[in-house]
N, C-alpha and C positions, 0 to 999 in steps of 0.2 A: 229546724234548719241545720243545727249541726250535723244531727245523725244522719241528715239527708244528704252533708258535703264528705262525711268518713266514708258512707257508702260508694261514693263514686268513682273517690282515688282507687280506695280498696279494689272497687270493678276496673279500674284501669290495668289496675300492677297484675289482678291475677287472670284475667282473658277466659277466653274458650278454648276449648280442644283444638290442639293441631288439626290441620288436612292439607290442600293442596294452594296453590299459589292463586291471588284472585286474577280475573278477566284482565285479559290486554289489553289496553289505550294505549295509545301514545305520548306519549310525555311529553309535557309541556315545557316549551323553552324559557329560562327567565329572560324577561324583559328587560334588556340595558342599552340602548344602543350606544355604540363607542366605551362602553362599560365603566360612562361617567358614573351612574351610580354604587359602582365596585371598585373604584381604583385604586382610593388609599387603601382600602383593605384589603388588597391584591398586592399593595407594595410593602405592608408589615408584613404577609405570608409571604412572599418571595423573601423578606430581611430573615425570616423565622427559618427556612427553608436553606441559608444561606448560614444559619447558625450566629446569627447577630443581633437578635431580636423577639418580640412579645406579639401575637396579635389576637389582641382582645374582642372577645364579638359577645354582647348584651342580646338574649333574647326574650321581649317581654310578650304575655300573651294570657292563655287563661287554662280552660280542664286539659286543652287537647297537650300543654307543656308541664302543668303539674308535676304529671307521675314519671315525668323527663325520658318518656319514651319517644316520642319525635325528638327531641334536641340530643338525646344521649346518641343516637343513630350518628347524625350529624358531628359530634363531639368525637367520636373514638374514629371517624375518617380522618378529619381534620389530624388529630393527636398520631394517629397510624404515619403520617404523612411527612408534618410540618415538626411533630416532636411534642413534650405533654410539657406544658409552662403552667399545669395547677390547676384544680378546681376554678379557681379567679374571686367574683363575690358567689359566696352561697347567704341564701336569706337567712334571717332569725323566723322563718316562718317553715322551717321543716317539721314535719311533724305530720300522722296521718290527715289531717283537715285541710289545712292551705297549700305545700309544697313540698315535693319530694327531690332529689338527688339521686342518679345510681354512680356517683363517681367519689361520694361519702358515705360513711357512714356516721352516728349521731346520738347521744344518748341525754336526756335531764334531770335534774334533781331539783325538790325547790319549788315554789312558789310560783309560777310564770302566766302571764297572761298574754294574749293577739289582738291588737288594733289593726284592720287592713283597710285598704283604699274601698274594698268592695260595703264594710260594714259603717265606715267612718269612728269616729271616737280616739282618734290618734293627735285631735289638734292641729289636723294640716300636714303634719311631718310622719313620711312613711319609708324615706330613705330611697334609697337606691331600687330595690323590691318592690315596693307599694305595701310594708309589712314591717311591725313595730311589736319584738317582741320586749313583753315588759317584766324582767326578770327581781323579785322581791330579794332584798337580802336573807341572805343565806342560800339563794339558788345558784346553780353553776349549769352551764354543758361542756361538755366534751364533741370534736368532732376529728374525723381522721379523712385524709384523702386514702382512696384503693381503686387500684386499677382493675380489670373487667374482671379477673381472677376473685376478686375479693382482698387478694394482697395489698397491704400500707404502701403507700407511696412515701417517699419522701420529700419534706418541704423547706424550704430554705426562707419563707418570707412569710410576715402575718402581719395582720391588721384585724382591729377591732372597728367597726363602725356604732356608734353609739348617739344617745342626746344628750345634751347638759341643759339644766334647768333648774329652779329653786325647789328646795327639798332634795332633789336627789341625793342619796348613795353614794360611795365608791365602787373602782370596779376592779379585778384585777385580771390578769390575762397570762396563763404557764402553757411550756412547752416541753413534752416528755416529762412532765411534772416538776419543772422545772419554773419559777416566777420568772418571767421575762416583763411585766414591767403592772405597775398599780398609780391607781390616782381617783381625783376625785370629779362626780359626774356635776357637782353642785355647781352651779353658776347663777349669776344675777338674772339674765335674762333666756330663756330658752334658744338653743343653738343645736346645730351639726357637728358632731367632732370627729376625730379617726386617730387611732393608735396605730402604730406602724414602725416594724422592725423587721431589718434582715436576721437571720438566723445560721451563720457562718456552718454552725456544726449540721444544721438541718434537724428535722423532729420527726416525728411520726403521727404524735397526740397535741391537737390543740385544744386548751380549754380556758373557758372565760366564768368567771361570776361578781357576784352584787355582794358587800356586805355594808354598814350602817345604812342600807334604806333601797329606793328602788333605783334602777338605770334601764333606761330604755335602749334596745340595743336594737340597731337594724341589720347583722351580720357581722360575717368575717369575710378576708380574702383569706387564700392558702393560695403560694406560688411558687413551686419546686427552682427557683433561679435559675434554670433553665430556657435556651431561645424553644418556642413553640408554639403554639394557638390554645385557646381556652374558648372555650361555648357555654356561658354564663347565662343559664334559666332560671332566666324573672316569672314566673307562671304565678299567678294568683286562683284560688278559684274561684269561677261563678261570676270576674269582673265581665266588662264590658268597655265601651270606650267610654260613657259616661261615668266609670268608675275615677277616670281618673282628672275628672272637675276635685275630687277629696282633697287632692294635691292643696295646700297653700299655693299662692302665688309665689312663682318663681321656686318653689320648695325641692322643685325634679331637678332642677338643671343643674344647680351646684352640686347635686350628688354625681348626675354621670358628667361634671365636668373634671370632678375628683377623682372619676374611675379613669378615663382619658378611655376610651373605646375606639379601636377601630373600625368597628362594624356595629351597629344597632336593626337588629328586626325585631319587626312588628306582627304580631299573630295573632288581632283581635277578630271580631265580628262572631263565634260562635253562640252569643250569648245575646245576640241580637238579629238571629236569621226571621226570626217573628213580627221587626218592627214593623207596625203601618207606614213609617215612612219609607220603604222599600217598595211599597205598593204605586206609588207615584211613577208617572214614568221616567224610565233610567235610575229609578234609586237617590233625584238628586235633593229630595227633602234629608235623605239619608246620609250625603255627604257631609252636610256640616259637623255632624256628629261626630263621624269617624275621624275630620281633619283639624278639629281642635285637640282629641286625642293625641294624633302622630305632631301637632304643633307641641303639644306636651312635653309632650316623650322624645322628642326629638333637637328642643329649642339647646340641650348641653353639648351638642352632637361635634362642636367644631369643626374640624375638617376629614371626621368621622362617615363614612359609608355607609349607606342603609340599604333596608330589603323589605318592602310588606309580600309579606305571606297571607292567600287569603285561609279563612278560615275549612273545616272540611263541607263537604254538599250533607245536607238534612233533610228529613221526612218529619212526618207528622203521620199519627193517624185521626183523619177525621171522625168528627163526632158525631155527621146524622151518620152514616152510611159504613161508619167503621173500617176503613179499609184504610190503606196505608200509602201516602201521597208525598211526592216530593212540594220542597217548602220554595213556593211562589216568592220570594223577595229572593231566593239567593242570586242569581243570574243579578239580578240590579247594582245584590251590594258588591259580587265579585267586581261589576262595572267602575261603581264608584271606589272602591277600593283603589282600582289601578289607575282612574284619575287624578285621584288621592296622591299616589305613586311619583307618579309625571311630574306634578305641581311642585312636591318637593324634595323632585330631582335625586328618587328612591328609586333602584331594582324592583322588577316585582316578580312575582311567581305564584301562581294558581294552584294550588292543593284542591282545588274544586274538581277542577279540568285534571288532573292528575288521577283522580278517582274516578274519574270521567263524566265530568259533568253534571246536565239536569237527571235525577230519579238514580243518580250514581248510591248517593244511600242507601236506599232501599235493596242494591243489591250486596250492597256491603254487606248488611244489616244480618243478611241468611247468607254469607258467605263462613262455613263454617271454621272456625281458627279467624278470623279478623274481624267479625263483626259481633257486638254487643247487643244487636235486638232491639237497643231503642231507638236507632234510628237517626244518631247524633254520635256517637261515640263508635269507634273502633278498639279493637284489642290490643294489646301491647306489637303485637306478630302486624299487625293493621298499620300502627306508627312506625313498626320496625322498615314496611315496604314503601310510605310514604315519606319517612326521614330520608332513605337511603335514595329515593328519586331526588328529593333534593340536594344532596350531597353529592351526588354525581353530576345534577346539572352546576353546583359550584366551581366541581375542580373543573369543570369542562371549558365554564365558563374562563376560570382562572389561566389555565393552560392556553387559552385561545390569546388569553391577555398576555399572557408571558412569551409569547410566540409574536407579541406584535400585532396579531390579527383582531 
């Protein structure tokens, strides 16, 4: 299982040979009418834009946000635009198997282990991410913001996100190698905690570790104290929406009630284009599924704007007949998706219909430079052409709003 989840980031970041741009569709409009379900987060990028303010947007999902080639598209618009307010949260799950970042870089030393929502073994608590990295004393990381150059950015604000519980560790936390602050992770009862400081002079190097014993850590934020926008990819891989029953009860929503989010998107369903409940008609054995998920993922949201994003169009190849077929439940689950959407009072936008629909796969698939040949996944160049449709249908959308219309 592992070497099978290394191999796919890895096929993510390095792609196929360049060539020419794929087939023309039409682009899909997001779904808001009166762009109830965009406003607040239209009104922290107007505050951001006006140089007064932060707007934060959470994106959770699964392979296709991992290697943060859709959301990184998405991110350096936004950041071009509105101004660059910081990584925001990045996971304790970086690393080639669960999660990547192109807006950090990342290095460990040390002992470490991964509890994720997709695997279980975390106790309910998976943080902010759905991902519990569990760092033994005497481990540490290091990580650095860099803008598309590779250049350091600089950061003015940090936070540790971690667990406290019995047994644990200390933990400490430097900037430019510099301590900015230590304590202990040990507590009577298991908990959520968060370290949090400004950083007047700004750094470049953030690093955290464990000494007397273990601390569970679920992340860092980095945020240049700067007004601007941040696009914070939650990607796990391999989850689903069933992944995220792992949750304890109520265990999600103090996390992003502590993040304070502007915008929250939702990017599941590729990891369930196969279900038989998609098979039923209109997909709607399928909906429960998916809207206990966005009930999840969504209950910290406060007065927070959201977006589901459906998942990309899949093929399969059959097995008497060997040939290569698009995958029968997607049309259902795009359906239920956007009912999904409606119910609570989310944006929605179709990366299906973007690709252009039913058997859209399979042309993906031999389109040379975007497609990966399985039939499920795209190439980095693939994500690069469907992040950037949705990012222009935002500012479009946004600009329509800030125009009144």
């Amino acid at each position: 299982m592992k070497f099978a989840v290394v191999s796919l980031v890895g096929w993510l970041m390095i792609g196929t040979a360049e060539a020419g741009p794929p087939y023309a569709v039409p682009t899909p409009k997001i779904v808001d009418p009166g762009h109830a379900g965009l406003a607040h987060w239209f009104g922290a990028l107007k505050a951001a834009e006006g140089g007064t303010g932060v707007a934060r947007a959470l994106h959770y999902g699964d392979s296709t946000i991992v290697a943060d080639g859709f959301a990184s598209t998405i991110r350096a618009r936004l950041v071009a635009r509105f101004g660059d307010a910081g990584p925001g949260f990045v996971s304790a799950g970086l690393n080639g198997t669960w999660n990547q970042r192109s807006d950090v870089t990342n290095s460990r030393s040390g002992d470490w282990e991964w509890r994720t929502i997709l695997l279980g073994g975390g106790g309910g608590r998976y943080g902010l991410g759905g991902i519990v990295g569990i760092v033994r004393a005497g481990g540490h990381a290091t990580i650095r913001a860099i803008d598309a150059a590779k250049a350091p950015v600089v950061q003015r604000h940090a936070e540790l996100w971690y667990q406290g519980g019995a047994g644990y560790g200390s933990y400490w936390v430097s900037a430019d190698d510099k301590e900015i602050g230590r304590g202990a992770a040990a507590a009577a009862a298991t908990e959520d905690r968060r370290f949090a400081l400004d950083v007047p002079a700004g750094f470049t190097k953030l690093a955290f570790g464990a000494t007397g014993g273990t601390v569970p850590v679920y992340g860092v934020v980095l945020e240049t104290g700067k007004p601007g926008a941040t696009w914070e990819a939650l990607g796990v891989t391999g989850v689903g929406s069933k992944s995220f029953t792992t949750y304890a009860k109520d265990s999600l929503r103090p996390q992003v009630e502590l993040r304070k989010p502007d915008l929250i998107v939702v990017m599941l369903g590729g990891n369930e284009a196969g279900y038989p409940a998609l098979m039923s008609k209109d997909g709607v054995a399928y909906e429960p599924i998916y809207a206990a998920a966005l009930t999840t993922i969504l209950a910290g949201r406060g007065a927070a704007s959201c977006l589901v994003v459906t998942p990309l169009d899949q093929g399969f190849v059959d097995e008497v007949d060997a040939t290569e077929k698009p995958r029968p439940g997607m049309k259902n689950l795009v359906a239920a998706q956007a009912r999904a959407a409606t119910t609570n009072g989310c944006a929605f936008w179709s990366t299906y219909d973007a690709m252009g629909g039913a058997g859209s796969a399979l042309r993906w698939a031999h389109l040379r430079g975007y497609g990966t040949g399985d039939l499920v996944h795209v190439t980095p160049k693939g994500l690069d052409v469907l992040g950037g449709l949705l990012a222009d249908e935002l500012l479009a959308e946004y600009d329509g709003w800030a125009a009144g219309g």
